[in-house]
C-alpha positions in Angstrom: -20.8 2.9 1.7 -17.2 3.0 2.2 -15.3 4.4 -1.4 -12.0 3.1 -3.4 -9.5 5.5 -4.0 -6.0 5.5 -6.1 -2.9 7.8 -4.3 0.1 8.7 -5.0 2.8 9.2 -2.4 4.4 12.8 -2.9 7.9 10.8 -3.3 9.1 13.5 -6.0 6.9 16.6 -4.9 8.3 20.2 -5.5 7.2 23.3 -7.8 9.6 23.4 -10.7 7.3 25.2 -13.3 4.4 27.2 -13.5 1.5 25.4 -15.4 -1.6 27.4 -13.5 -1.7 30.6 -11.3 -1.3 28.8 -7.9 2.2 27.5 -8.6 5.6 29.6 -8.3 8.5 27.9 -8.6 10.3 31.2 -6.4 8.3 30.0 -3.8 9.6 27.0 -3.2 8.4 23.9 -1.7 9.1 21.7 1.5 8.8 18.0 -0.2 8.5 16.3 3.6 6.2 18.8 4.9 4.2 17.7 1.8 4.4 13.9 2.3 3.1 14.2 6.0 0.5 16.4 5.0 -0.4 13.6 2.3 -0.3 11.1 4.9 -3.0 13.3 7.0 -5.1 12.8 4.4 -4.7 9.0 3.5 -5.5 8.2 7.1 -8.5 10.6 7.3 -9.8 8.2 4.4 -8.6 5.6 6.4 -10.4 6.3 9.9 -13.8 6.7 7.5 -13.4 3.0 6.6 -12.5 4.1 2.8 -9.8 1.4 0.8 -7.0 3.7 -0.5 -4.8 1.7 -3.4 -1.2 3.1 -3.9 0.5 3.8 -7.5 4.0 4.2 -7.5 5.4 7.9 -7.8 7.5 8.1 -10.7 10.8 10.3 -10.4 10.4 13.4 -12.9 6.8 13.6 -12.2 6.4 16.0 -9.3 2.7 16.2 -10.0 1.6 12.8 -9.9 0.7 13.2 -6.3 -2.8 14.7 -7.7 -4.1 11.4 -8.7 -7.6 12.4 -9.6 -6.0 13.8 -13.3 -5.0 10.6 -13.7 -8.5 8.8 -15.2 -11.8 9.2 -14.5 -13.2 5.8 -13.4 -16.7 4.7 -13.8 -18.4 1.7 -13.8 -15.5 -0.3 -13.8 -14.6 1.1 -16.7 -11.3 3.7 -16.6 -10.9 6.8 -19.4 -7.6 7.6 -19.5 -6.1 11.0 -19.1 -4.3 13.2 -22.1 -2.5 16.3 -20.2 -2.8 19.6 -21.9 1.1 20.2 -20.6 3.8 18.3 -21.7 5.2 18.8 -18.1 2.7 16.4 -17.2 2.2 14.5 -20.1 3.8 11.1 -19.1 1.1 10.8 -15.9 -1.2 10.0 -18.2 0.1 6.4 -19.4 1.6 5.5 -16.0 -2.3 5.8 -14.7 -3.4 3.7 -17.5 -1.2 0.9 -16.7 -2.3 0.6 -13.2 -5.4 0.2 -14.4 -4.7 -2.1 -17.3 -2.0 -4.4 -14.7 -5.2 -4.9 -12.8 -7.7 -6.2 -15.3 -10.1 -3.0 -16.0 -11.3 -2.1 -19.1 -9.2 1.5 -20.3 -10.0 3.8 -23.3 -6.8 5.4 -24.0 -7.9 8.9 -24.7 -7.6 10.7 -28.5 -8.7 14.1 -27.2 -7.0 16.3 -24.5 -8.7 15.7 -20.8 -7.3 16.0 -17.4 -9.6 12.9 -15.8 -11.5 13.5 -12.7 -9.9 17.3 -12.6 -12.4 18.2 -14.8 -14.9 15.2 -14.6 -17.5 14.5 -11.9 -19.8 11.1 -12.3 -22.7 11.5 -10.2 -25.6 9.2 -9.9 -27.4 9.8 -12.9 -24.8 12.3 -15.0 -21.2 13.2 -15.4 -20.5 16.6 -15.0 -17.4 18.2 -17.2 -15.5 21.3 -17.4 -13.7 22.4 -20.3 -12.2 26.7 -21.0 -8.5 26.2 -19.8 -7.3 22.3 -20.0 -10.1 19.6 -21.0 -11.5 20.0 -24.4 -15.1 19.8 -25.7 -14.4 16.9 -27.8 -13.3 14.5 -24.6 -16.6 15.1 -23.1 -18.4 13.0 -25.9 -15.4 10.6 -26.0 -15.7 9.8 -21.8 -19.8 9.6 -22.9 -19.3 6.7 -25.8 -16.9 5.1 -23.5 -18.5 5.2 -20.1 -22.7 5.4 -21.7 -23.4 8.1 -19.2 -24.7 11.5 -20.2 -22.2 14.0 -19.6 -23.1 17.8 -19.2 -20.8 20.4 -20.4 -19.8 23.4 -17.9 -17.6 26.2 -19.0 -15.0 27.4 -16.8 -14.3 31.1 -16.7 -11.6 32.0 -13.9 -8.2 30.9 -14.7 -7.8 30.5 -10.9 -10.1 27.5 -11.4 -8.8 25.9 -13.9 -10.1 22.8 -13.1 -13.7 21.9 -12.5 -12.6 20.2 -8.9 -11.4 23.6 -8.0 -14.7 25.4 -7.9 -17.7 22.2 -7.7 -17.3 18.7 -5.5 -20.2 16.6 -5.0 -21.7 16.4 -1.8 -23.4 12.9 -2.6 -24.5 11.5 -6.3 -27.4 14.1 -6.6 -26.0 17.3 -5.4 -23.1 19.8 -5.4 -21.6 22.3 -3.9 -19.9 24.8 -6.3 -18.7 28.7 -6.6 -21.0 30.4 -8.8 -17.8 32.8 -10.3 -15.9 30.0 -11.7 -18.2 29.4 -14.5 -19.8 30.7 -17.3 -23.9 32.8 -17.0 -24.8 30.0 -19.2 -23.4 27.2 -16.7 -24.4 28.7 -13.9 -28.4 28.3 -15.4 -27.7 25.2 -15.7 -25.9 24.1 -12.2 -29.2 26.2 -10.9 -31.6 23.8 -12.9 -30.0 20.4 -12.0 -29.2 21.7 -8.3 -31.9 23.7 -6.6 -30.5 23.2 -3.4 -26.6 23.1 -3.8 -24.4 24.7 -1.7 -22.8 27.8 -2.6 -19.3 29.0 -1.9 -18.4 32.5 -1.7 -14.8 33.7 -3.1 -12.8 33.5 0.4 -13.3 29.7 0.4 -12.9 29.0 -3.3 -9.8 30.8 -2.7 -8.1 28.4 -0.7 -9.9 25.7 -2.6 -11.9 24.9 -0.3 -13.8 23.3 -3.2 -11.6 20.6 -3.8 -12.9 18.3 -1.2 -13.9 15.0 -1.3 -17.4 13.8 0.3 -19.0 10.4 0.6 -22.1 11.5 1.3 -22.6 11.6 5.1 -18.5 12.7 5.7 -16.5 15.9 3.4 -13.0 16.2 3.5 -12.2 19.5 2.7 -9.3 22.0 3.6 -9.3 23.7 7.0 -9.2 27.1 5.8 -12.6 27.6 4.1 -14.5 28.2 7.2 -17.5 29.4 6.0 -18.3 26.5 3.9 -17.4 24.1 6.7 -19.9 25.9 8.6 -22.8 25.9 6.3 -21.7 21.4 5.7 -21.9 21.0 9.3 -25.7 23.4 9.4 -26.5 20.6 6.4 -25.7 17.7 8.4 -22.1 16.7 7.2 -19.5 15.9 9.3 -17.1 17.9 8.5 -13.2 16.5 8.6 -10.4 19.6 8.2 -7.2 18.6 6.8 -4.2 20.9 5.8 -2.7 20.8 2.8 -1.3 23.9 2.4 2.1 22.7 1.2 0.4 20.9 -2.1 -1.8 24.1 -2.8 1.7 25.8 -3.9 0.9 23.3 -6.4 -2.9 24.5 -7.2 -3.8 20.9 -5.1 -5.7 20.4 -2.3 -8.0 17.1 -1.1 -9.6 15.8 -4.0 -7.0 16.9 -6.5 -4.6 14.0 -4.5 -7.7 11.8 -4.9 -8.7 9.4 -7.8 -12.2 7.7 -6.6 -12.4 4.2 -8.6 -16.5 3.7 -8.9 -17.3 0.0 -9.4 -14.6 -2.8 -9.9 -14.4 -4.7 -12.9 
């Protein structure tokens, strides 16, 4: 079924602080390089028959191209986002209007989260990540607001500092995640609810190759993690590379740029 997804345009895109270990500012960063890069991946979406909405970049805000911190969406129903950063902070209320312009039901958020970053809604569940940016206490505020169980996973690698950086869903009943990333404790219960995931070694998770964006039947998913492109294609995906090397200066990669709106109001 073709998907819904909010964008941002990389208007304002550069690396001007250092908020996780992927980003330094020394580095520096090629802002058009970055917008066609974007643009490589909106029209990937595109081709796959997917509706990609458009929020206005705010100047100040070189972030705001990773969309999917913005809110996590469910239902109809969108839980805002309360950055851990104040570099960040002001994304946050900006994605909440575009919902709130348009008619859907928002929670503006008491408790520090970092939206789809560190949620996942699958069928049945919502997985969460919390050890570097969302805390414990948003998990049970997304689960009052949204009435879907949400399951708790503990981050451990500050390289993955997100949970969209080490787990993507491949379609609502199963993952595909790097084991490292989290907690003994998670990892028993990633095993338990997915018997048959698909499991990244280091060298992908690395280049974030975990940040990708399925719908089931197609992934997205950065062109370097070759391994794991190989064992989605074994699977039965069809497997669609994109670069977006300039963004992963950034810590971003395909779903990071990619807020998934799941049911309109």
């Amino acid at each position: 079924m073709p998907k819904h997804f909010l964008m941002c345009r990389p208007e304002h895109f550069t690396v001007e602080y250092a908020i996780n270990p992927w980003m330094r500012p020394e580095a520096g960063a090629d802002r058009d390089l970055a917008i066609r890069q974007w643009e490589g991946l909106k029209a990937a979406y595109e081709n796959l028959g997917h509706k990609v909405s458009l929020i206005d970049p705010v100047e100040g805000l070189p972030d705001m191209v990773f969309a999917a911190n913005g809110a996590l969406v469910v239902g109809g129903r969108a839980y805002g986002a309360r950055f851990a950063y104040p570099q960040r902070g002001p994304e946050g209320p900006a994605y909440l209007r575009w919902f709130t312009d348009r008619g859907y039901p928002v929670r503006e958020p008491e408790h520090v989260n970092e939206g789809e970053g560190d949620f996942l809604a699958l069928d049945d569940v919502v997985l969460a990540g919390t050890g570097f940016r969302t805390h414990l206490a948003a998990h049970q505020e997304a689960q009052e607001f949204l009435g879907r169980p949400v399951v708790s996973l503990s981050l451990v690698d500050p390289r993955f500092y997100h949970l969209d950086t080490a787990l993507f869903s491949l379609d609502g009943r199963n993952v595909a995640y790097f084991p490292d990333a989290f907690s003994q404790g998670s990892q028993e219960v990633l095993r338990r609810l997915f018997p048959d995931a698909v499991l990244a070694g280091a060298a992908d998770a690395e280049v974030l190759g975990l940040n990708a964006v399925s719908d089931g039947t197609n992934v997205v998913i950065n062109s370097e993690a070759v391994d794991l492109r190989r064992e989605l294609e074994r699977r039965g995906y069809e497997v669609i590379p994109v670069d977006l090397s300039e963004l992963r200066k950034a810590g971003g990669g395909p779903k990071c740029c990619t807020l998934e709106i799941r049911g309109e109001f």
